[in-house]
C-alpha positions in Angstrom: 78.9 220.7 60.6 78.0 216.8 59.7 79.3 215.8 63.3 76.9 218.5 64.4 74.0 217.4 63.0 74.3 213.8 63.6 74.9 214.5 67.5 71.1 216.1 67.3 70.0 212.6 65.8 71.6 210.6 68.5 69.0 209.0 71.1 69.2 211.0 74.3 71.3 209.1 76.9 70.1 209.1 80.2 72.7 209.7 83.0 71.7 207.5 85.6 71.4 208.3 89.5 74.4 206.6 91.6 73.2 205.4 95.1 76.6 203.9 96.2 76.9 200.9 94.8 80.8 200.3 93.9 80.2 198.3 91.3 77.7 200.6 89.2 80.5 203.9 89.8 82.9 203.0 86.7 80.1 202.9 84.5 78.4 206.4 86.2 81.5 208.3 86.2 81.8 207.4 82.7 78.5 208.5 81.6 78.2 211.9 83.8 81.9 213.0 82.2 80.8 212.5 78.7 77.2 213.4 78.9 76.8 216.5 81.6 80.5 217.2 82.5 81.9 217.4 78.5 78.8 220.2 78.5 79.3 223.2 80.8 82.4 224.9 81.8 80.4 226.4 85.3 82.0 225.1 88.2 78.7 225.8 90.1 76.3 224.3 87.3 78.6 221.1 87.1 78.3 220.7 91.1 74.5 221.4 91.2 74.2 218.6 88.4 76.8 216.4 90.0 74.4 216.6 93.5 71.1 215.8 90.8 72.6 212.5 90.0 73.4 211.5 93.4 71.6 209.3 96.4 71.6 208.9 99.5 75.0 208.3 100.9 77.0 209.7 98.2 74.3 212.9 97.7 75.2 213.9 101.2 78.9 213.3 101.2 79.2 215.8 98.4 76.4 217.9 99.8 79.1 220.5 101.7 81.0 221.3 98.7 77.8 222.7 97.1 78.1 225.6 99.4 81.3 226.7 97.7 80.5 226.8 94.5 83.9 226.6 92.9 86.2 224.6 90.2 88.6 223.2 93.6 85.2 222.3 95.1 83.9 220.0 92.3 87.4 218.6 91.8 87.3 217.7 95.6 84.4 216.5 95.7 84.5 213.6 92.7 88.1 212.7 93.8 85.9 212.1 97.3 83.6 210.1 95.3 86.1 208.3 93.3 88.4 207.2 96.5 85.0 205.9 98.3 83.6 204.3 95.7 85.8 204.1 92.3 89.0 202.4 94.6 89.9 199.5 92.8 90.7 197.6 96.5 87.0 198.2 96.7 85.4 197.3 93.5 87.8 194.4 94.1 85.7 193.5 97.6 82.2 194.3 96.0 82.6 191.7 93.6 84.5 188.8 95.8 81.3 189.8 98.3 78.7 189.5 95.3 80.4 186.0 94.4 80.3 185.0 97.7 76.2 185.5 98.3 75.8 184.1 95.2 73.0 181.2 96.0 74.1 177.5 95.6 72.9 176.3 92.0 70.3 173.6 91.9 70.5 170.2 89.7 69.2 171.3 86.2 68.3 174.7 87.2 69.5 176.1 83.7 68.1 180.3 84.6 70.7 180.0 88.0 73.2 178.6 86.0 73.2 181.2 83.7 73.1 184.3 86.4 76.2 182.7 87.9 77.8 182.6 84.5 76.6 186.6 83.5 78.5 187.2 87.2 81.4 185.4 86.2 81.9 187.1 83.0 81.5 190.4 84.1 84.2 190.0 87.2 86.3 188.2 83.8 86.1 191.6 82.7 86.7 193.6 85.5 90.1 191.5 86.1 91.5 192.7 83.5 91.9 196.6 84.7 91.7 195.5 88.6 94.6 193.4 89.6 93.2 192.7 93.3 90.9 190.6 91.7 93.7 188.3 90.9 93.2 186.3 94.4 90.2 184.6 92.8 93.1 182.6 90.7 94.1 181.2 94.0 92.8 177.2 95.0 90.8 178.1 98.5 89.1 181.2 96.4 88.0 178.1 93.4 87.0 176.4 96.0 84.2 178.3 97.2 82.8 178.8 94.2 82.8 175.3 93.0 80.6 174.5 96.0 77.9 176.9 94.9 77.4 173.8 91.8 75.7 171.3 91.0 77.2 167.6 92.2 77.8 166.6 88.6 79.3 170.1 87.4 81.4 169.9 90.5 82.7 166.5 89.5 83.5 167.5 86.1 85.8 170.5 87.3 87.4 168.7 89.7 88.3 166.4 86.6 89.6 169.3 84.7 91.3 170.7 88.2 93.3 167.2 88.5 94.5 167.2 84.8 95.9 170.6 85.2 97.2 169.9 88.3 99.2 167.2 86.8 100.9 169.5 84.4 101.9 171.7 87.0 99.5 174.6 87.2 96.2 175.0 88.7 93.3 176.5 86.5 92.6 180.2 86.2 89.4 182.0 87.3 89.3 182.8 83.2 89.4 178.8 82.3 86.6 178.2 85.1 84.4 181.2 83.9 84.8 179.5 80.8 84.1 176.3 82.0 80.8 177.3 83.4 79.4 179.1 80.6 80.1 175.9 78.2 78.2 173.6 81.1 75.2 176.2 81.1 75.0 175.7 77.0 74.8 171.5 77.7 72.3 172.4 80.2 70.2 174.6 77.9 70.5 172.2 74.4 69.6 169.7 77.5 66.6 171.4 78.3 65.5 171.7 74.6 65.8 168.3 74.1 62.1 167.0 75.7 60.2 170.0 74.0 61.5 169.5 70.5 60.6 165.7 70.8 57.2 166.4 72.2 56.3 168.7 68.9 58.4 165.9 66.9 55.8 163.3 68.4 52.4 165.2 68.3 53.4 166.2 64.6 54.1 161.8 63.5 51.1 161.6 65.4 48.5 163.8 63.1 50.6 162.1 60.1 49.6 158.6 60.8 46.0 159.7 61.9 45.6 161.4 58.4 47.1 158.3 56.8 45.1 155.8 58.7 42.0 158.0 58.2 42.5 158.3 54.3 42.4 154.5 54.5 39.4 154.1 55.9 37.9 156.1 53.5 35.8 153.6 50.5 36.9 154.4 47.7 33.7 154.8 44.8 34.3 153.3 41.4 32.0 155.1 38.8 29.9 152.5 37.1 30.6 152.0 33.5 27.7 153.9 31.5 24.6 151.7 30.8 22.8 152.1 27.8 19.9 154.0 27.4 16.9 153.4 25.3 14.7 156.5 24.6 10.9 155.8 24.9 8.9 157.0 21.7 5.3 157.3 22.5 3.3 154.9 20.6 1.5 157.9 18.6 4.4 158.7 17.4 5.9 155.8 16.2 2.4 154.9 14.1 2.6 158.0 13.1 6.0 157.6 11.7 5.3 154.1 10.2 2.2 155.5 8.0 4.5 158.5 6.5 6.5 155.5 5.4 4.3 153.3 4.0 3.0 156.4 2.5 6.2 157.3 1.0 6.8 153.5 -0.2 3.6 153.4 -2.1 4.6 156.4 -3.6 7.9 155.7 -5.0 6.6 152.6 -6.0 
């Protein structure tokens, strides 16, 4: 019952339409077996749904099978899909292609550097379940993607190829991937650098104007409190002077 009600409070999951691109299949077949296929037993439903999520050239290789209507019909017709477009030799080609028209990286073009780095982690990834993608361990298959860099990165694998050449084995597609995503990070501290020291510098600047300015700035001394004298009008003080001679001449 708990399972139950938290699957109602899971986000809706979109199932997204596959148009034929080899590398997008593993994560589509996934996502259509656990999300539409898991949820009807109909073998007519399940093909109807299966042509819904489909595109151009796959939507019409699966489009004769929808006339049949049947559990050996919907079986046939994503083994079809799978064999097309789920072959490993395939996804294998897709990504050598993808590495292949992969632009050459300009000099301290950080953004580039770091698209060729995603690509290289993901086909990391992919290695690890698709052995044809072993041949990008091979020298001539290093070499082609070493030219897609910068001259300076260049040099610095090449420095890293001779030292492991030296002990016998040439580097792995892994160690390179790896190589490149530490060279992006240098490159992106690297790009930080200027910014930071420009705010660094207009922030000393406003200091020493506020100091400088507070210097400039007279400073007033109060002036030490003069004495007073209070005027008494003249009235009043003959006034006063009578009332005393007054009270003299009587005490007298």
């Amino acid at each position: 019952m708990t399972r139950l009600v938290n699957s109602f409070r899971l986000p809706q999951v979109k199932v997204e339409v596959f148009s034929g691109n080899p590398l997008q299949f593993p994560n589509w077949e996934s996502s259509f077996n656990s999300l539409i296929e898991s949820r009807t037993q109909s073998p007519d439903e399940r093909l109807n749904l299966l042509s819904q999520h489909l595109s151009g050239e796959p939507k019409s290789m699966v489009s004769s099978y929808l006339l049949l209507q049947t559990e050996e019909a919907y079986i046939q017709a994503k083994a079809e899909l799978k064999q097309r477009y789920g072959n490993n030799t395939i996804i294998s080609k897709a990504f050598i292609d993808k590495l292949a028209s992969f632009p050459k990286v300009q000099p301290r073009d950080a953004i580039a550097l770091r698209r060729f780095s995603d690509l290289l982690n993901e086909v990391v990834a992919a290695k690890r379940t698709i052995h044809d993608l072993g041949v990008l361990d091979y020298p001539q298959e290093n070499a082609k993607l070493i030219a897609k860099m910068p001259y300076n990165v260049e040099g610095k694998w090449r420095s890293v190829v001779h030292a492991s050449v030296n002990n016998g084995k040439f580097p792995q597609f892994e160690q390179f991937a790896q190589f490149i995503r530490k060279e992006h990070g240098k490159q992106t501290f690297q790009h930080l650098i200027p910014p930071l020291r420009q705010q660094l510098e207009r922030k000393l600047s406003k200091v020493k104007e506020g100091i400088q300015a507070r210097e400039e700035i007279p400073i007033q001394m109060q002036e030490p409190l003069q004495q007073t004298q209070v005027a008494i009008p003249k009235n009043r003080v003959v006034h006063t002077a009578r009332k005393l001679i007054t009270l003299t001449t009587v005490v007298n």
